[in-house]
VEXMARGU-686666 format. One record per residue: residue in one letter; z, y, x of N, C-alpha, C in turn. Coordinates in steps of 0.2 Angstrom, whole numbers, plus 5000, padded with zeros to 4 digits. Last residue first. Example, Ala and Ser with C-alpha at 12.3 -4.5 7.8 and 13.67 -1.06 7.14 Angstrom:
! residues 2
<residu:S, nup:5035, nnorth:4989, neast:5064, caup:5036, canorth:4995, caeast:5068, cup:5039, cnorth:5000, ceast:5064> $
<residu:A, nup:5039, nnorth:4972, neast:5066, caup:5039, canorth:4978, caeast:5062, cup:5039, cnorth:4984, ceast:5066> $
This chain:
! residues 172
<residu:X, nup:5248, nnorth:5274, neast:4479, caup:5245, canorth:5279, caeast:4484, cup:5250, cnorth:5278, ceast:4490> $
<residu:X, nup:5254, nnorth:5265, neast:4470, caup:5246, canorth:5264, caeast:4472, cup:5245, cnorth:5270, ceast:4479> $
<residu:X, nup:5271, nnorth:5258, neast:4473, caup:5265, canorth:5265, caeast:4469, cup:5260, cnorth:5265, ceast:4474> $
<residu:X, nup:5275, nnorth:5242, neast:4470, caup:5272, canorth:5247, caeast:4473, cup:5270, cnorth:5253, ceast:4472> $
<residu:X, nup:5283, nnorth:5228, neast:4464, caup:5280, canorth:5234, caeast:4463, cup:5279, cnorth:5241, ceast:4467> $
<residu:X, nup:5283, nnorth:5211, neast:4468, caup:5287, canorth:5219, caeast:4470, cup:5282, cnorth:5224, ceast:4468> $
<residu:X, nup:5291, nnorth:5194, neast:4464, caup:5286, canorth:5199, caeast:4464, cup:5291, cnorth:5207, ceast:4465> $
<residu:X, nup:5301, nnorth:5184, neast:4460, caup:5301, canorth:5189, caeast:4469, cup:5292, cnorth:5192, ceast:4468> $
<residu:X, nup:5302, nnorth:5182, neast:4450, caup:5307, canorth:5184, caeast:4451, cup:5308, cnorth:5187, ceast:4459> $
<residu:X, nup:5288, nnorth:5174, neast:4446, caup:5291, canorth:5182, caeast:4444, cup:5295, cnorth:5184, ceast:4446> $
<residu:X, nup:5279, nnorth:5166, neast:4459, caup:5287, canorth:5167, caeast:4455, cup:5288, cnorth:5173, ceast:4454> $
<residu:X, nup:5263, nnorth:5162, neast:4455, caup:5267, canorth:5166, caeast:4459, cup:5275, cnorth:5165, ceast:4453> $
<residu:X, nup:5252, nnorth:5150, neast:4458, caup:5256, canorth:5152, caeast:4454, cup:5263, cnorth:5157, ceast:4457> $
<residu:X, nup:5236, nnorth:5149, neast:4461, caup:5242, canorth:5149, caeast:4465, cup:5245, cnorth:5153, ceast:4461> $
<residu:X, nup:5224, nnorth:5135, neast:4460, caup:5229, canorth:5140, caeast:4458, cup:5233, cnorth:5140, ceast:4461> $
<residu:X, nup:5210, nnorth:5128, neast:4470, caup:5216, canorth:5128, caeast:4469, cup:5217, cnorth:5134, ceast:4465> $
<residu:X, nup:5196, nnorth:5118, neast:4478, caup:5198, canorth:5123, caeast:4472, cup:5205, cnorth:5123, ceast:4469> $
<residu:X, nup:5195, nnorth:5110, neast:4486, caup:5197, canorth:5115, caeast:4490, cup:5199, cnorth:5122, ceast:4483> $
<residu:X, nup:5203, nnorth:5095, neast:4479, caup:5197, canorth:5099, caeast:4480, cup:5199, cnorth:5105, ceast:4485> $
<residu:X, nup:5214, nnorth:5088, neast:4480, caup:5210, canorth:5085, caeast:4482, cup:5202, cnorth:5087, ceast:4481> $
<residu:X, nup:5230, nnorth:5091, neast:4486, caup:5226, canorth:5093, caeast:4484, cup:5218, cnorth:5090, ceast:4485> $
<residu:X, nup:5240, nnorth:5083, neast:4495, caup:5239, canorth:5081, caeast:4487, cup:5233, cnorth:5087, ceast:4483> $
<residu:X, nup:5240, nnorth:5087, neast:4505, caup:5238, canorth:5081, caeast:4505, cup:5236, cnorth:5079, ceast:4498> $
<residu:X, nup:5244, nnorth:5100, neast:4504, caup:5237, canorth:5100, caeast:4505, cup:5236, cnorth:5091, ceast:4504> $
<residu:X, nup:5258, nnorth:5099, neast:4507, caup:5253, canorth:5100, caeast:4499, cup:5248, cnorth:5099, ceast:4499> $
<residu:X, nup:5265, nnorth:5098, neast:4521, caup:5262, canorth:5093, caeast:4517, cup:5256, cnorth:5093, ceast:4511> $
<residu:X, nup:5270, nnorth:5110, neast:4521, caup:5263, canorth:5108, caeast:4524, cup:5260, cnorth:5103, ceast:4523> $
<residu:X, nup:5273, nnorth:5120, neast:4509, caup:5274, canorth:5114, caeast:4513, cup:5269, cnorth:5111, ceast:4516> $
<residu:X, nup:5268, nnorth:5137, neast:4512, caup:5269, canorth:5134, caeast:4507, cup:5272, cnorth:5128, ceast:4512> $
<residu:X, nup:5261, nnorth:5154, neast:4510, caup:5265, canorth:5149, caeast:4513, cup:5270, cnorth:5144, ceast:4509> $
<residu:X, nup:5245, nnorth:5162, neast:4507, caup:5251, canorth:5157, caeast:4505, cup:5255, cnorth:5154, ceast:4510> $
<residu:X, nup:5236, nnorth:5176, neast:4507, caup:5239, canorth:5171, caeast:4512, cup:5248, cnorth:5168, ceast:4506> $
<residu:X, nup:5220, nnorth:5178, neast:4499, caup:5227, canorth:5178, caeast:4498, cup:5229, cnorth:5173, ceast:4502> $
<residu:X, nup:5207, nnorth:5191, neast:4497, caup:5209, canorth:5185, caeast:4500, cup:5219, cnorth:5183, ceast:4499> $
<residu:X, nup:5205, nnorth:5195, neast:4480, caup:5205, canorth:5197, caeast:4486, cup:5208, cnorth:5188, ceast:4492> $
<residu:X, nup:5204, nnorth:5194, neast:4467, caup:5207, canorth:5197, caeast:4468, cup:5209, cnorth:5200, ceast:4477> $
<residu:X, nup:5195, nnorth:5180, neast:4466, caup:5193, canorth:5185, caeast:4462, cup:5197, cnorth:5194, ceast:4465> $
<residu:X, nup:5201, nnorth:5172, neast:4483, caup:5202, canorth:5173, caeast:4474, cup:5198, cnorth:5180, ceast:4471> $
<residu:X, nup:5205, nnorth:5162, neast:4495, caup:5199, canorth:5169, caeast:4493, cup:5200, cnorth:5165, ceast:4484> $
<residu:X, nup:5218, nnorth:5157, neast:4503, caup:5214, canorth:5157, caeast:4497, cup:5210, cnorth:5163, ceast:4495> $
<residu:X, nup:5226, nnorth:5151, neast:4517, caup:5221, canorth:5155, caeast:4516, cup:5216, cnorth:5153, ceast:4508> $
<residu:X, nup:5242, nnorth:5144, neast:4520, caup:5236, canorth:5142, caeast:4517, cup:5232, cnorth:5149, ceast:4517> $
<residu:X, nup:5250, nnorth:5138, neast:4533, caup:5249, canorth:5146, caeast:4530, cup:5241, cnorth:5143, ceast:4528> $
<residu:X, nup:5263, nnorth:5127, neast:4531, caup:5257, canorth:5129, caeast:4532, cup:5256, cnorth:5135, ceast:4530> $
<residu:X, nup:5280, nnorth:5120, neast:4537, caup:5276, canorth:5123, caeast:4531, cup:5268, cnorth:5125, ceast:4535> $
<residu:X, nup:5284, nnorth:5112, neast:4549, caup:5287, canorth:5111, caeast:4541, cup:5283, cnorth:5114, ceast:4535> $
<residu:X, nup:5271, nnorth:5117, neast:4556, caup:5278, canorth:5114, caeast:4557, cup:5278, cnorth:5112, ceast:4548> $
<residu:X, nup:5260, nnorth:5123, neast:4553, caup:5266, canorth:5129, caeast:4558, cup:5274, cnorth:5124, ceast:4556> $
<residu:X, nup:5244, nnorth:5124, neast:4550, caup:5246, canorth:5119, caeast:4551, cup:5256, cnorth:5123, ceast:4555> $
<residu:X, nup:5233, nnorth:5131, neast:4541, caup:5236, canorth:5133, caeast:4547, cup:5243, cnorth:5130, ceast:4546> $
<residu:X, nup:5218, nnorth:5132, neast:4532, caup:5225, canorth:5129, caeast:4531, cup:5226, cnorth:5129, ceast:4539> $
<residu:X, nup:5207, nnorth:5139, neast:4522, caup:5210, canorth:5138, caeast:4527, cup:5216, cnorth:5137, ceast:4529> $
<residu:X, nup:5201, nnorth:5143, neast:4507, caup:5196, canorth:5142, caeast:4512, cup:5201, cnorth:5140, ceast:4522> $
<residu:X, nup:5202, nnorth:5138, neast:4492, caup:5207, canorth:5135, caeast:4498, cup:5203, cnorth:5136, ceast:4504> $
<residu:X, nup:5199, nnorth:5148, neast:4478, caup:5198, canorth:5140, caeast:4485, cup:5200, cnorth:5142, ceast:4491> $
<residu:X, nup:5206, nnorth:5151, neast:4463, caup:5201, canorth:5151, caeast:4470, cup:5202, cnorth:5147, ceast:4474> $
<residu:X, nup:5216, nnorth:5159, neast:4453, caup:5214, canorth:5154, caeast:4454, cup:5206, cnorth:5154, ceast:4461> $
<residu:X, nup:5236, nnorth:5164, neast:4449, caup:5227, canorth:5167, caeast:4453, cup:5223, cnorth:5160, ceast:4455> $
<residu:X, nup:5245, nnorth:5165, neast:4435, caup:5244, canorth:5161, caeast:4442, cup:5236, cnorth:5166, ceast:4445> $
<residu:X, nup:5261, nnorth:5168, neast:4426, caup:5254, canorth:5169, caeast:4430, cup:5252, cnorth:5165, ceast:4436> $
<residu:X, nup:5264, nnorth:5153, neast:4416, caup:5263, canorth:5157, caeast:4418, cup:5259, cnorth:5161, ceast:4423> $
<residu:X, nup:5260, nnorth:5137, neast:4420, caup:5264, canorth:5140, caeast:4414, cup:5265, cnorth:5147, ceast:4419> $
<residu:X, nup:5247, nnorth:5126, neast:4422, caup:5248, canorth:5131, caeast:4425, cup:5252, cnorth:5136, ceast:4419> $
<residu:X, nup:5242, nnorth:5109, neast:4425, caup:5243, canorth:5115, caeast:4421, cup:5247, cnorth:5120, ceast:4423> $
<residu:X, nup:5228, nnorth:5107, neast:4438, caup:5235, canorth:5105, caeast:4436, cup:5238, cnorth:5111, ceast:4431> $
<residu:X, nup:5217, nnorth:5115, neast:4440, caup:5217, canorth:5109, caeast:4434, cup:5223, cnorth:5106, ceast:4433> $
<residu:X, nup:5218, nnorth:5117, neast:4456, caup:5215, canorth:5118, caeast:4450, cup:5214, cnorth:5110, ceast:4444> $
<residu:X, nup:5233, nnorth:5110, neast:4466, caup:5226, canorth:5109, caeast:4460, cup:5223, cnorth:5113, ceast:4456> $
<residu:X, nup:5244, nnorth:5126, neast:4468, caup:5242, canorth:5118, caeast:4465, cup:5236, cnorth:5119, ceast:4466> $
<residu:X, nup:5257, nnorth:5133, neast:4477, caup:5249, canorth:5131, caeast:4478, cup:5249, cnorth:5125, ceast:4474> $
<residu:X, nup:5266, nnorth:5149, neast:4472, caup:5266, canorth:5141, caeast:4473, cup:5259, cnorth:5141, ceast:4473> $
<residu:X, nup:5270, nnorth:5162, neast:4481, caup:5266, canorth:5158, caeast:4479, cup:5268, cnorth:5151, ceast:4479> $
<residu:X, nup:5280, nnorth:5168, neast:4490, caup:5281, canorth:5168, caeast:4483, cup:5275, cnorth:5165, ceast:4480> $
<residu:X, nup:5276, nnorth:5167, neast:4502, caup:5280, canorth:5162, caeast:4501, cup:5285, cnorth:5164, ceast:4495> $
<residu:X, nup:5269, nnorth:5179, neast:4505, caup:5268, canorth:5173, caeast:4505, cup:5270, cnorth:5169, ceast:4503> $
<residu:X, nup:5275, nnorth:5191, neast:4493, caup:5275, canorth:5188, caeast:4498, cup:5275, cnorth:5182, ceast:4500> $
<residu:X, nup:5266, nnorth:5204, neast:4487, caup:5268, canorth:5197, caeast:4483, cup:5267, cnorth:5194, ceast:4492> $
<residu:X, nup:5264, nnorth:5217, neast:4475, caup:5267, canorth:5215, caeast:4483, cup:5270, cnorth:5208, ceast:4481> $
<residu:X, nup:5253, nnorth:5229, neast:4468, caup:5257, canorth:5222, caeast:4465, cup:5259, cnorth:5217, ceast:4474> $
<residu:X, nup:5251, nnorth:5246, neast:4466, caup:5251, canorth:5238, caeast:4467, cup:5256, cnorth:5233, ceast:4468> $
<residu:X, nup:5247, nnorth:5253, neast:4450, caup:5253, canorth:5249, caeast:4454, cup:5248, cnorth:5245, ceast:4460> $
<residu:X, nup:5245, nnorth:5264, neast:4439, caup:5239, canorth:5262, caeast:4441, cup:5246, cnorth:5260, ceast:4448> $
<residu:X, nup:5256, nnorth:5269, neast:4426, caup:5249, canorth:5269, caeast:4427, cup:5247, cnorth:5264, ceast:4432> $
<residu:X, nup:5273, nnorth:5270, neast:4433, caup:5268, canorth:5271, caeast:4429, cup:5261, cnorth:5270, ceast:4430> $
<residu:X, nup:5289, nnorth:5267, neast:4439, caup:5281, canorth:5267, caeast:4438, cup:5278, cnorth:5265, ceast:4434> $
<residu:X, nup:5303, nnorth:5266, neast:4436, caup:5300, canorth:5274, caeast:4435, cup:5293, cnorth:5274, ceast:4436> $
<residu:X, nup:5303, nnorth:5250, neast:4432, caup:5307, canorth:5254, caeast:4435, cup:5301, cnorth:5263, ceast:4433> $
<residu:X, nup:5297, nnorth:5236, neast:4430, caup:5293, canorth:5241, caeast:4431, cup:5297, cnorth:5248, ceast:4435> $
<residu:X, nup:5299, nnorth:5220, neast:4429, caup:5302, canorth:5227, caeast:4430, cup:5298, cnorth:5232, ceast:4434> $
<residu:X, nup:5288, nnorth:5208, neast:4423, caup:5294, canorth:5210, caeast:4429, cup:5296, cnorth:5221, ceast:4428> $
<residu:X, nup:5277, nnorth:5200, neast:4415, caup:5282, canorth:5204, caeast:4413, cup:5286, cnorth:5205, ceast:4418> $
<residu:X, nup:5260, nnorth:5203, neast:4416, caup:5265, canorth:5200, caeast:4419, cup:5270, cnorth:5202, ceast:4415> $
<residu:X, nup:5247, nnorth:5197, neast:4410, caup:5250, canorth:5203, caeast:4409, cup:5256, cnorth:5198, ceast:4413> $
<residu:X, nup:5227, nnorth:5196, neast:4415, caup:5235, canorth:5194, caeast:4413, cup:5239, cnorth:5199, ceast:4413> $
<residu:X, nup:5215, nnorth:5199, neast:4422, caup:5215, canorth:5199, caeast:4415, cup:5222, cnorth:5195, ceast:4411> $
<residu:X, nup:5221, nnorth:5211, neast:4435, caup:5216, canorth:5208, caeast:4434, cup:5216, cnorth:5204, ceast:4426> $
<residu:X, nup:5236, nnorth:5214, neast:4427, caup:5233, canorth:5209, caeast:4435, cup:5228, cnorth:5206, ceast:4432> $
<residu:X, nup:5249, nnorth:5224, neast:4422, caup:5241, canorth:5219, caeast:4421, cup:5238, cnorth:5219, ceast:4427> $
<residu:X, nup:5266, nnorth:5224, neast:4415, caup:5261, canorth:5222, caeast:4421, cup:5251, cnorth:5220, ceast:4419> $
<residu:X, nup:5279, nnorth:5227, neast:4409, caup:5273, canorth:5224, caeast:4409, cup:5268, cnorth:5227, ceast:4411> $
<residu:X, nup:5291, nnorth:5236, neast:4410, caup:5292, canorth:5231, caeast:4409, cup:5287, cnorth:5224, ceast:4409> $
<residu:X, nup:5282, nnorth:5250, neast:4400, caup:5288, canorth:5247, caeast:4404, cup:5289, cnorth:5241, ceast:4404> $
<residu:X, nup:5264, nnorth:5247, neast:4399, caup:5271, canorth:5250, caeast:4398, cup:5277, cnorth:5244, ceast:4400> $
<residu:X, nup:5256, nnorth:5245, neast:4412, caup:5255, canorth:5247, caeast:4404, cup:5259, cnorth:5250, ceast:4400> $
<residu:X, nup:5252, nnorth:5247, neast:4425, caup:5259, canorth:5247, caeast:4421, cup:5257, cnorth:5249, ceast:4414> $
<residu:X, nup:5241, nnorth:5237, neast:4435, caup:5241, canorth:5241, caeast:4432, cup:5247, cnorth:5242, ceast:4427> $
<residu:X, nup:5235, nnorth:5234, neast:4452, caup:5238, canorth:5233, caeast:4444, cup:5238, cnorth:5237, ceast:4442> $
<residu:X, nup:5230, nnorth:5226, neast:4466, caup:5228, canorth:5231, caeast:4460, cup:5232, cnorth:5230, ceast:4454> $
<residu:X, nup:5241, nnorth:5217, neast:4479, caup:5234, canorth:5216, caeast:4473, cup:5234, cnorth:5222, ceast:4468> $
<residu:X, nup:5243, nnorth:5211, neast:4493, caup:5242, canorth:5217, caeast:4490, cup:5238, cnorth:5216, ceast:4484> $
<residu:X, nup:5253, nnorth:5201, neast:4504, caup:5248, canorth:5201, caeast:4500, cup:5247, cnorth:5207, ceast:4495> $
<residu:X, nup:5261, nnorth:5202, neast:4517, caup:5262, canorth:5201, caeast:4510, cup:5254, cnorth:5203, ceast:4508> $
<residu:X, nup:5271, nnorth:5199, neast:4534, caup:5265, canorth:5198, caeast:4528, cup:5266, cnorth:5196, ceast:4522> $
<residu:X, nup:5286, nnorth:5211, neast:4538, caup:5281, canorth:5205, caeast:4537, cup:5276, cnorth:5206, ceast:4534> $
<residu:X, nup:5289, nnorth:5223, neast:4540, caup:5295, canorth:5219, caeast:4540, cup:5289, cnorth:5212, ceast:4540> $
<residu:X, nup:5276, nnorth:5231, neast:4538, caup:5282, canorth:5234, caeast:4544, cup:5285, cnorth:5227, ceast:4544> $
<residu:X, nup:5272, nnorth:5231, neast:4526, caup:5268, canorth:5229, caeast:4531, cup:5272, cnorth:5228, ceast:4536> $
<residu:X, nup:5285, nnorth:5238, neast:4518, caup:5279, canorth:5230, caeast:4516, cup:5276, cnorth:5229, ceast:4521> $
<residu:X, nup:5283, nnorth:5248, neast:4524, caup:5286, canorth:5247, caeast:4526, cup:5286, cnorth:5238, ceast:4524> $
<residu:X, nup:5268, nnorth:5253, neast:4520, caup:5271, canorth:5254, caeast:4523, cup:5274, cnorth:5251, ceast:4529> $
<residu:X, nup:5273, nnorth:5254, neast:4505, caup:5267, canorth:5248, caeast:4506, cup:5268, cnorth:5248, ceast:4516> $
<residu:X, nup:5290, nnorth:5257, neast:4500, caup:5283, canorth:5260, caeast:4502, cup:5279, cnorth:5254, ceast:4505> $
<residu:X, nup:5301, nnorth:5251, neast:4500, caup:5302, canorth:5256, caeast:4496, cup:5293, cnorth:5260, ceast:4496> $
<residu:X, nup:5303, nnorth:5234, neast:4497, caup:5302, canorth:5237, caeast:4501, cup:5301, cnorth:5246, ceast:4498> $
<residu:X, nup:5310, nnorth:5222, neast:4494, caup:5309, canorth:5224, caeast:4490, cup:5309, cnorth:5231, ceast:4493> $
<residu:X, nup:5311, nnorth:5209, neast:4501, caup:5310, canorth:5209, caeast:4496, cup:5307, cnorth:5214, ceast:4491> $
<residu:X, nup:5315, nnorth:5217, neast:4514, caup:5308, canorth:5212, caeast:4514, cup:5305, cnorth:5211, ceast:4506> $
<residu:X, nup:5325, nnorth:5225, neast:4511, caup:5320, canorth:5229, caeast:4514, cup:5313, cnorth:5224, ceast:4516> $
<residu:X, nup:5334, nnorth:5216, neast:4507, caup:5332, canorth:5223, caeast:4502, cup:5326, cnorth:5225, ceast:4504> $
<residu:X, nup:5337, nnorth:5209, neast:4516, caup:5335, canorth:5206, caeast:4512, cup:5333, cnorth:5211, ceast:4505> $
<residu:X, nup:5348, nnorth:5219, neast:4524, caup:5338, canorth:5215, caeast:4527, cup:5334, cnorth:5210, ceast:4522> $
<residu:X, nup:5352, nnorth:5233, neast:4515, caup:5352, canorth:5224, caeast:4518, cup:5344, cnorth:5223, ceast:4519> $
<residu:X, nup:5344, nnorth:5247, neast:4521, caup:5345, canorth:5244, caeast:4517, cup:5347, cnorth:5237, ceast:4522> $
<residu:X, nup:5333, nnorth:5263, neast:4523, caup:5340, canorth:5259, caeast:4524, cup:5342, cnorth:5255, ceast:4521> $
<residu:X, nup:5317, nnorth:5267, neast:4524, caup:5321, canorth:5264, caeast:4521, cup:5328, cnorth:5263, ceast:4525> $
<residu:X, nup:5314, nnorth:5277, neast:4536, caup:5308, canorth:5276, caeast:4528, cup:5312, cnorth:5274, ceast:4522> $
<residu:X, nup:5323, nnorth:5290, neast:4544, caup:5322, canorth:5285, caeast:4542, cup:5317, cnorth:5283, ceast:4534> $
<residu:X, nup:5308, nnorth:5294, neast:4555, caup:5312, canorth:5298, caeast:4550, cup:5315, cnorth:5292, ceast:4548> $
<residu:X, nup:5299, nnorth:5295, neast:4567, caup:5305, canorth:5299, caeast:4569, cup:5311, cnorth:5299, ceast:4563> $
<residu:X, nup:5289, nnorth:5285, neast:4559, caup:5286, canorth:5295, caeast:4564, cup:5294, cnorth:5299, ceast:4564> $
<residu:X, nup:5299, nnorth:5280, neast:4551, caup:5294, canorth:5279, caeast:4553, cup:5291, cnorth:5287, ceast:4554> $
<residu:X, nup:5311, nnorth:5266, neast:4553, caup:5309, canorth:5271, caeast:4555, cup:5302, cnorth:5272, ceast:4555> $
<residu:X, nup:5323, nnorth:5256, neast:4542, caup:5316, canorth:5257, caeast:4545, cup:5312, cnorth:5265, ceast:4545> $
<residu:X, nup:5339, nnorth:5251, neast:4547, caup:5333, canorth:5255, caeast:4545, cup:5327, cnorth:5256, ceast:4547> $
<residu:X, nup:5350, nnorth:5238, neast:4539, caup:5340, canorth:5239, caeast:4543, cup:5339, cnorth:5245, ceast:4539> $
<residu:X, nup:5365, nnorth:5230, neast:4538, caup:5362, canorth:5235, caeast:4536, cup:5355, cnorth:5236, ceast:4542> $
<residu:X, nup:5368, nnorth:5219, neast:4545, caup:5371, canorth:5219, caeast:4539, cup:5366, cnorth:5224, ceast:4537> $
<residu:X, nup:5359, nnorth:5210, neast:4557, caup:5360, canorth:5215, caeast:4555, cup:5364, cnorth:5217, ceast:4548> $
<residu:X, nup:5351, nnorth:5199, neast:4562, caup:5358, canorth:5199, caeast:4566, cup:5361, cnorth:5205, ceast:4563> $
<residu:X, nup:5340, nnorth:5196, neast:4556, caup:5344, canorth:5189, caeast:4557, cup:5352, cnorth:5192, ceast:4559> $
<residu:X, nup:5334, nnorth:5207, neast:4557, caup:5336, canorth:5203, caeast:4551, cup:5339, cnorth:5197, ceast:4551> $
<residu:X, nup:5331, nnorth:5209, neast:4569, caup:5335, canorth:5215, caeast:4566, cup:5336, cnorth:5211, ceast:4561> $
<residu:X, nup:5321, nnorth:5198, neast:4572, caup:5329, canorth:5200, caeast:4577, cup:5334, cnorth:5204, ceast:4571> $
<residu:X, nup:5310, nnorth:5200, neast:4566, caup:5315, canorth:5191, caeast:4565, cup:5321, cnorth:5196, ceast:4567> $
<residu:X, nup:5306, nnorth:5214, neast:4574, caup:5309, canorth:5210, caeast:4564, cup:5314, cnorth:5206, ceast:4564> $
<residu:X, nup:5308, nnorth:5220, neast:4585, caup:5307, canorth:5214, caeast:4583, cup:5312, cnorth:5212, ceast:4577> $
<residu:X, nup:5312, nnorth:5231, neast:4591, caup:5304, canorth:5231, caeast:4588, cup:5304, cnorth:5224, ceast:4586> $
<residu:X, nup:5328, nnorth:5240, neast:4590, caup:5324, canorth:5233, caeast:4591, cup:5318, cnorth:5235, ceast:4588> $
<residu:X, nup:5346, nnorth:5244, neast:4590, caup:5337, canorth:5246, caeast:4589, cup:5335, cnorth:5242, ceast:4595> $
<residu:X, nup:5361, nnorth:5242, neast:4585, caup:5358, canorth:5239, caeast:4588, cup:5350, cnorth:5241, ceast:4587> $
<residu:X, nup:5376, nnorth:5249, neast:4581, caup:5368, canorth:5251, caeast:4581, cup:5365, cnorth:5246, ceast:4587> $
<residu:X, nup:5391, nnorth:5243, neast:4575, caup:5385, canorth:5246, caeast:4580, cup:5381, cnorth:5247, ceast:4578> $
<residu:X, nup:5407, nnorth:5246, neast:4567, caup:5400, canorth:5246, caeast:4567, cup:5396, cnorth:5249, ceast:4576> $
<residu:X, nup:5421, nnorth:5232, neast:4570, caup:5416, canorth:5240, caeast:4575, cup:5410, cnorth:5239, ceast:4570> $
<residu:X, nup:5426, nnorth:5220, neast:4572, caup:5427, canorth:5228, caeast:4568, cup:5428, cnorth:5232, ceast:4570> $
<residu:X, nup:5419, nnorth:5210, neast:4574, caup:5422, canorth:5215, caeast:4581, cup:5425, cnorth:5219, ceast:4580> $
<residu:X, nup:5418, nnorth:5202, neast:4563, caup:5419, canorth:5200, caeast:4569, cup:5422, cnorth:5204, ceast:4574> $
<residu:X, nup:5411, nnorth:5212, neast:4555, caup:5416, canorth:5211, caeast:4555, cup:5420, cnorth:5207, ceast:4560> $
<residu:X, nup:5399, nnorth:5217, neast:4563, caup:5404, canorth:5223, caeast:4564, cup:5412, cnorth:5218, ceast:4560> $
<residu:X, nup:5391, nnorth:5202, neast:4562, caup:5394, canorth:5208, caeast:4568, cup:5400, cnorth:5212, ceast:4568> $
<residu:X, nup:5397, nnorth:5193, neast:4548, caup:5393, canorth:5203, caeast:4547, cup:5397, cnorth:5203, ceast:4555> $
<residu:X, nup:5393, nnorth:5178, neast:4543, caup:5398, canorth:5183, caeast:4546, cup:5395, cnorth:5189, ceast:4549> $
């Protein structure tokens, strides 16, 4: 239920505290040096943010070098992703929220893209864990079940990402 329907009134509520604006808000804008950056559902403005920026602003996400080869297809490092490209071109980064990774086993099979590396730290947060993976591609923070780790039996792990919550960024 949307505040303003409840009261039917729109308000402005301004806040420095993320969780808050996005739990309590139908529309989020995010300001930045006095201008709005983004306007959006708060689920537009985490998922699918309009600048790295604002990526950083709403929570933690993971950064990695790409590349658009053409429309529609993606290259990371020596795989080709297929996700929507939209009007960019050339040289991307690739926005991948922690909890868009799955964590296996290295050697568990692995059906599309994944990043492979070692498990250097697991941070224990109730129901889930913030795993720490150093990958060819840079350090990589996972949230995952915090359970998982019991079934991992090396510190050498894949972490396969969901296409359908990967974000595309313009490199500059």
């Amino acid at each position: 239920v949307r505040l303003q329907q409840v009261l039917g009134k729109t308000m402005v509520f301004v806040t420095h505290d993320q969780e808050e604006a996005m739990s309590i808000s139908a529309q989020v804008a995010v300001m930045n040096t006095g201008r709005i950056a983004q306007l959006g559902p708060p689920e537009d403005i985490y998922a699918r943010p309009a600048t790295r920026y604002i990526a950083e602003f709403v929570g933690l996400a993971n950064f990695i070098d790409a590349l658009v080869v053409r429309a529609g297809h993606v290259k990371v490092a020596d795989q080709s992703i297929n996700m929507p490209t939209g009007a960019l071109a050339g040289k991307v980064t690739l926005m991948v929220r922690p909890g868009a990774f799955f964590i296996v086993g290295q050697g568990t099979p692995v059906n599309g893209p994944a990043f492979h590396g070692r498990l250097v730290q697991r941070t224990f947060l109730g129901s889930t864990a913030r795993y720490t993976v150093e990958t060819p591609q840079g350090m990589m923070i996972v949230d995952a079940d915090a359970f998982m780790s019991r079934q991992l039996t090396t510190d050498q792990v894949s972490l396969l990402m969901a296409p359908g919550r990967l974000h595309l960024l313009s490199a500059a």
